[in-house]
C-alpha positions as CSV (number, residue, x, y, z in Angstrom):
1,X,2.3,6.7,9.6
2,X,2.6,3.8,7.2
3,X,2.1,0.3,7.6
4,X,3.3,-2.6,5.2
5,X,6.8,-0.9,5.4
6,X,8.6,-4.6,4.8
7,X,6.9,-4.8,1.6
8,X,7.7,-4.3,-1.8
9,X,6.0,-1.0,-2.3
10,X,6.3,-0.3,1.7
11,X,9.8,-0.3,1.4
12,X,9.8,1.9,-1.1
13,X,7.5,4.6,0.4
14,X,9.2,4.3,3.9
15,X,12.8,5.3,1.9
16,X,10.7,8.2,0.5
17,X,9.5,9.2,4.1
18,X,12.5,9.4,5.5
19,X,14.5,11.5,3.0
20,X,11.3,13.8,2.8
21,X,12.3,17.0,5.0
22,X,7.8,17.5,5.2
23,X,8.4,14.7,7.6
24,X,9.4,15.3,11.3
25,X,8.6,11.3,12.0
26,X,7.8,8.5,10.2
27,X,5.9,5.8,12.7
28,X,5.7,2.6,11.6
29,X,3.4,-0.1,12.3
30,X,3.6,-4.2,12.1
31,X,4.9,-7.3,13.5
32,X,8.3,-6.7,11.9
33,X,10.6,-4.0,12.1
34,X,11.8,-2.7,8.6
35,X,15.6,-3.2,8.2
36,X,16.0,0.7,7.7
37,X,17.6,3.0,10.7
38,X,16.9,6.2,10.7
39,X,16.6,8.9,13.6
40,X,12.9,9.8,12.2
41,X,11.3,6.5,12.7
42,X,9.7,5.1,15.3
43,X,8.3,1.4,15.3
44,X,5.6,0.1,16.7
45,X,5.5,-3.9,16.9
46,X,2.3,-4.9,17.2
47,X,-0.6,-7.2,15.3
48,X,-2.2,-4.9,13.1
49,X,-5.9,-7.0,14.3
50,X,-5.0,-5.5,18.1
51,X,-7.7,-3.7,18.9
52,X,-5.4,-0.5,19.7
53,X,-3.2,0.3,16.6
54,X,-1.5,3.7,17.9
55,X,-0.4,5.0,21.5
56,X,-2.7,7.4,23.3
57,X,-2.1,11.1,22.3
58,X,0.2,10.7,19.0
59,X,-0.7,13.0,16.3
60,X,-0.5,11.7,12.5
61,X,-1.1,14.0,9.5
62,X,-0.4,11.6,6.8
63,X,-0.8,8.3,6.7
64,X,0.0,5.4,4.3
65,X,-0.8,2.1,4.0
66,X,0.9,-0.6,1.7
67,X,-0.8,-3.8,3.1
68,X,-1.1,-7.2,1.1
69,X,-0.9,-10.7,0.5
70,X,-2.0,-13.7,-1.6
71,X,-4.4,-16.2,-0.7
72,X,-1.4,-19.0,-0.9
73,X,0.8,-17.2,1.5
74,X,-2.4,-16.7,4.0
75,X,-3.3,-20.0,3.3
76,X,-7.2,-19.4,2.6
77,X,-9.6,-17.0,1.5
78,X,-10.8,-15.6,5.3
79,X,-7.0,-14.9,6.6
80,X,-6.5,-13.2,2.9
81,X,-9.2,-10.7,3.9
82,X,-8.4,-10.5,7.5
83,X,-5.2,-8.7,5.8
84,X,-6.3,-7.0,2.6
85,X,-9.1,-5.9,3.8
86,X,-9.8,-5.6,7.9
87,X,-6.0,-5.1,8.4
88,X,-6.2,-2.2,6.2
89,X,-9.5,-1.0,7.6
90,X,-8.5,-0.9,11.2
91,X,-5.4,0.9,9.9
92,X,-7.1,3.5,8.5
93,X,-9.4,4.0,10.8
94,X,-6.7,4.4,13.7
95,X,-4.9,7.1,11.5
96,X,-7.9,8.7,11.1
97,X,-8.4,8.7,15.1
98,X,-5.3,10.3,15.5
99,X,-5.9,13.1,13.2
100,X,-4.9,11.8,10.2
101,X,-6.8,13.7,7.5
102,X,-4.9,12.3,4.3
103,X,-4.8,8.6,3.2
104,X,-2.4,6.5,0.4
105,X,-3.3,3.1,0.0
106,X,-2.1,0.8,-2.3
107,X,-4.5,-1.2,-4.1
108,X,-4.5,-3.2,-7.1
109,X,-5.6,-3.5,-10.7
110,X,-8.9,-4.9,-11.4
111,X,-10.4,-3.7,-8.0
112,X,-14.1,-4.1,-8.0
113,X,-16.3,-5.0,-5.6
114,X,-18.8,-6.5,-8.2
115,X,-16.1,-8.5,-9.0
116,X,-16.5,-12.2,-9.7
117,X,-13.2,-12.5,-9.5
118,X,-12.4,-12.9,-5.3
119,X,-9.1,-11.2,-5.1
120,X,-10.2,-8.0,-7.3
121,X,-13.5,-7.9,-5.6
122,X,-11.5,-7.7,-1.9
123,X,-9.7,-5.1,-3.1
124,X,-13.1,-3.5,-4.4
125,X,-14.6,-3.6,-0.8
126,X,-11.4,-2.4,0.6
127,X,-11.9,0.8,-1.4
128,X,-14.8,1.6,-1.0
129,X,-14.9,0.9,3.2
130,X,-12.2,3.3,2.8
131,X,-13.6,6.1,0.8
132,X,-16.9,5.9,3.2
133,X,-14.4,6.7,6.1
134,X,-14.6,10.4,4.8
135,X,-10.8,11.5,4.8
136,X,-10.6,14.5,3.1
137,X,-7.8,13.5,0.8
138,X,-7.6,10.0,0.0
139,X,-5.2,8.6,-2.9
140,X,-5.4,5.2,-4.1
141,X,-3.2,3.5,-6.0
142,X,-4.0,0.5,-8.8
143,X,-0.5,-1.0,-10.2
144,X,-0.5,-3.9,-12.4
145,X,2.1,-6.4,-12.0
146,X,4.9,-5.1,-9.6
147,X,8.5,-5.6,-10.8
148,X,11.3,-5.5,-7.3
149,X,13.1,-8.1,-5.8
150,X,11.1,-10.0,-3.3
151,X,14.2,-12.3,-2.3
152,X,15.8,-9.5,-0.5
153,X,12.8,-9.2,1.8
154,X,12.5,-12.4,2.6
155,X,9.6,-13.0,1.3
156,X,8.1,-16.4,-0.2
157,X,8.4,-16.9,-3.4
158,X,5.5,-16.1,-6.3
159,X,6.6,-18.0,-9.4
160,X,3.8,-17.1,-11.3
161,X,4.7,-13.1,-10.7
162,X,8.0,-14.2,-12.1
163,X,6.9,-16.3,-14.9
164,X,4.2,-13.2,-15.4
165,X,6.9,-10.6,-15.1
166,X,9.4,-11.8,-17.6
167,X,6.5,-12.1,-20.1
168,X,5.5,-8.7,-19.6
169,X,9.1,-7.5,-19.6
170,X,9.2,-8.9,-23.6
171,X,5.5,-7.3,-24.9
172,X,5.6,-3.9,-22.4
173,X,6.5,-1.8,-25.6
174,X,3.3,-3.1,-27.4
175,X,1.4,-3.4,-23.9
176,X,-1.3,-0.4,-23.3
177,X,0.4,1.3,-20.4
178,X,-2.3,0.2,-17.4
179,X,-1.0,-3.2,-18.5
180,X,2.7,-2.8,-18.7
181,X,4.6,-3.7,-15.2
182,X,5.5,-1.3,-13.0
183,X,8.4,-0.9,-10.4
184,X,7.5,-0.5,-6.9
185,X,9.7,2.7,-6.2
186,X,7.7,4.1,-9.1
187,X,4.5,3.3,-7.4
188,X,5.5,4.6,-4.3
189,X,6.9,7.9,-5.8
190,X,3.4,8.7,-7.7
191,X,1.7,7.8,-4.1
192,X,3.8,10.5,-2.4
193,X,3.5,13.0,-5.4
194,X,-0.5,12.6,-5.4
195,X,-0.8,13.0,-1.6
196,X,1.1,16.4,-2.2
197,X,-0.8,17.3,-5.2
198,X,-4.3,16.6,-4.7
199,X,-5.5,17.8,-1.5
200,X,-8.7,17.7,-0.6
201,X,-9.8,15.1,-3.3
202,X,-10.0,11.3,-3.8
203,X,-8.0,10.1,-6.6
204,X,-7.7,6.4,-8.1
205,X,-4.1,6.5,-9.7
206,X,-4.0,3.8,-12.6
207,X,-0.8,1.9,-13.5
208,X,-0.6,3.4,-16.4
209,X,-1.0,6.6,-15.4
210,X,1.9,6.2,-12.4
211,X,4.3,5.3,-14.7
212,X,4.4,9.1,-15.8
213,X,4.0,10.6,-12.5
């Protein structure tokens, strides 16, 4: 199961999905089909707040979840939460009813819950509601500045990620590598590669470390 799929690191894990032959079916969740076709996925339009995520008796092994936005694009700091953190809650929790006993999530960089900072102390909270959920394997993953074209998905557009981006783009050979930015297929491939590889752990994959994986 993944949800987020018309992201930038979403799309990028549902390609994965489908080519991966440890996949019978890939099920999809949001209010927006992903513009990928393929004979293993099934979507399942729906608000991601609904109080019933999945339909009755379908079993998930893996599930993966790629949710986020920015406090601009939800237009305040309660609707950025609803998403970033009781989106992805209710998720997880959904996968887990279903059977689900290994979890991806993608996080971000800075995630603390003791964070002054609001953004990085969401992301904190969303961790840890997550790891207190007790999947056996869960794998999250902290990229620093993603590099992908966001045009092509329609999405509005985040100038200071741009301006950001093409300054990193100039230092990343003198940048520590947490701090260097990272491509969305790359996060998505260590994601998939750490679900495989860790079983029965919990694992916080760092940007640095994902651009080796």
């Amino acid at each position: 199961m993944l949800a987020g799929a018309t992201g930038l690191v979403g799309r990028e894990v549902l390609a994965a999905l489908l080519t991966d032959n440890r996949y019978s079916a890939v099920h999809c969740l949001g209010r927006r089909a992903p513009a990928s076709r393929h004979i293993k996925l099934v979507n399942h339009g729906l608000d991601l707040g609904a109080a019933s995520l999945l339909p009755a008796g379908l079993h998930i092994d893996d599930a993966f979840i790629a949710l986020g936005t920015t406090i601009k694009v939800a237009g305040s700091q309660a609707a950025f939460r609803s998403i970033d953190f009781d989106a992805v809650l209710a998720v997880a929790k959904a996968a887990q009813a279903a059977g689900a006993n290994r979890l991806g999530v993608v996080s971000a960089m800075g995630a603390n819950a003791r964070s002054g900072i609001f953004y990085n102390r969401v992301k904190g909270e969303m961790e840890d509601a997550l790891r207190q959920l007790g999947y056996p394997t869960l794998i999250i993953a902290r990229p620093s500045m993603l590099a992908g074209d966001r045009a092509s998905l329609a999405q509005p557009p985040r100038p200071a990620e741009k301006w950001v981006s093409a300054v990193l783009a100039l230092l990343n050979p003198v940048l520590p590598a947490n701090y260097q930015a990272i491509s969305a297929g790359r996060v998505a491939h260590a994601l998939l590669s750490a679900m495989q590889d860790n079983t029965g752990q919990t694992r916080v994959l760092l940007s640095g470390e994902m651009q080796h994986i």
